[in-house]
C-alpha positions as CSV (number, residue, x, y, z in Angstrom):
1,X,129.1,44.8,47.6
2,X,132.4,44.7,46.0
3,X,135.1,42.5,47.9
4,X,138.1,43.7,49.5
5,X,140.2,41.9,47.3
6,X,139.0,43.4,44.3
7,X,142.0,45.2,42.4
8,X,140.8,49.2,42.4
9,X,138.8,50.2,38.7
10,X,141.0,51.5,35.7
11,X,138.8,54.8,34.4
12,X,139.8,55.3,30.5
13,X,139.8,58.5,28.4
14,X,141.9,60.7,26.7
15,X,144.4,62.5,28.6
16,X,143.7,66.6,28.1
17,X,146.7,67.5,25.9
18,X,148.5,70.8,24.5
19,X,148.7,72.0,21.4
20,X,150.7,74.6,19.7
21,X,149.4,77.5,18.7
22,X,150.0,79.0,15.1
23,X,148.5,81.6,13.6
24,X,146.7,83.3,16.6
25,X,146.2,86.9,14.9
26,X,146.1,87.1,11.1
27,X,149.0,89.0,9.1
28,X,151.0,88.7,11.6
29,X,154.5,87.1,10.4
30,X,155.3,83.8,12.3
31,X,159.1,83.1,12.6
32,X,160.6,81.2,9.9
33,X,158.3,82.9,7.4
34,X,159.4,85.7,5.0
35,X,156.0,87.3,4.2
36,X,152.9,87.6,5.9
37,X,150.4,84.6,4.8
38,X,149.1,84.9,0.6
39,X,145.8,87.4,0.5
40,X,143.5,85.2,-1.8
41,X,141.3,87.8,-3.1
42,X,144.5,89.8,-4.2
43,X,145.9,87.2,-6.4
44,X,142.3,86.7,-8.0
45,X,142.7,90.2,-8.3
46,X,145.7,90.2,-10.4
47,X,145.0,86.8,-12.7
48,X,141.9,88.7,-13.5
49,X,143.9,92.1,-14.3
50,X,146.4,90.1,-16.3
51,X,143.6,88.2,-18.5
52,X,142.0,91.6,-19.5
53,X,145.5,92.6,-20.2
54,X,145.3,89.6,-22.2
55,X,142.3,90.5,-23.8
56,X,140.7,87.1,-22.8
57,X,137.8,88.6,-20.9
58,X,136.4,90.5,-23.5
59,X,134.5,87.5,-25.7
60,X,131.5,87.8,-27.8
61,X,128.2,87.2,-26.2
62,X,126.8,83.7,-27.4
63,X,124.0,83.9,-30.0
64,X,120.9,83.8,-29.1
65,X,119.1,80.9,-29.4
66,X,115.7,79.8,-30.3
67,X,113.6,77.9,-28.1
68,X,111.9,74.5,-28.5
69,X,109.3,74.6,-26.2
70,X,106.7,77.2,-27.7
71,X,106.3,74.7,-30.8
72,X,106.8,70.9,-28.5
73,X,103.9,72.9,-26.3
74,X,101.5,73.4,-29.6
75,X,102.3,70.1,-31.3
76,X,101.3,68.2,-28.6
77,X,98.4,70.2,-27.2
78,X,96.8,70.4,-30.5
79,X,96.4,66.1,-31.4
80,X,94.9,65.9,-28.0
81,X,93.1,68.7,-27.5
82,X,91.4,67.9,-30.7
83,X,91.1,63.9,-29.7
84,X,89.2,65.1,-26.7
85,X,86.8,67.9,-28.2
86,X,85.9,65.0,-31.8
87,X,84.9,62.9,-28.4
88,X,83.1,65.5,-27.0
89,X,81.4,66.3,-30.1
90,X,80.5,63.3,-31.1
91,X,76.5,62.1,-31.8
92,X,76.6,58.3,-30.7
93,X,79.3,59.0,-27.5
94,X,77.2,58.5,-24.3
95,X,76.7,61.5,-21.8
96,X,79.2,59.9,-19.3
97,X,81.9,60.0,-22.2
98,X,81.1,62.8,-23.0
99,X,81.9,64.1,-19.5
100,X,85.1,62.0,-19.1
101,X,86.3,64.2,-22.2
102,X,85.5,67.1,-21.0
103,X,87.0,66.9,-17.7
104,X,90.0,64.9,-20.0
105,X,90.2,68.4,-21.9
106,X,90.5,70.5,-18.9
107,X,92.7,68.5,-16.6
108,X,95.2,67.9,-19.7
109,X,95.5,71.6,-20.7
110,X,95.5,73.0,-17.4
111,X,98.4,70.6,-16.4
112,X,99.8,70.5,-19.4
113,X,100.5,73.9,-19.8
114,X,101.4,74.1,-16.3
115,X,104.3,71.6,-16.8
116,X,105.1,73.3,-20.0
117,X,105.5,76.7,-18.7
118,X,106.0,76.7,-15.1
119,X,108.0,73.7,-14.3
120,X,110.1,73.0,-17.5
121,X,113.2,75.4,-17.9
122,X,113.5,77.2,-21.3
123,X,115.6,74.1,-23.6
């Protein structure tokens, strides 16, 4: 039980306040202004009407380039590819090696090529 001669509690917050309202409807001219408030897409409008004017929008196409990854995909599939098949091949390589490079070959071209052509974007 709280005594008598306790001083009441002080309850803190923030006090509701007021705030001036600007720009309730849109083009509408507030006072002090001249001209209703700048339209964006109109002056994108005209810097892109005065650069073909200019005749700055009208450039060449880049060249076409050629691509890398056709021939990084073949020089590196073909060493290993042809590591794993001399193993597989091979007269005095035990039947569990043998099976190692065969599951070597498979897993390596399969993800290979999936990282090659799937996942990597055209450089």
């Amino acid at each position: 039980m709280a005594d008598d001669s306790d001083p009441p509690r002080k309850h803190y917050g923030l006090k509701p306040r007021e705030f001036e309202r600007v720009n309730d409807r849109p083009g509408e001219v507030l006072p002090g202004e001249e001209s209703p408030p700048v339209d964006v897409h109109a002056l994108l409008r005209a810097n892109h009407e005065r650069r073909r004017a200019a005749g700055l929008e009208e450039a060449p196409p880049p060249a076409p380039r050629r691509s890398r990854r056709k021939r990084d995909y073949w020089l590196v599939l073909i060493p290993l590819d042809l590591f794993f098949a001399g193993v597989l091949i091979a007269p005095n390589a035990g039947s569990s090696l043998k099976l190692y490079a065969l599951a070597g070959l498979v897993m390596f071209t399969l993800g290979f090529t999936w990282v090659m052509w799937f996942v990597v974007d055209d450089y």
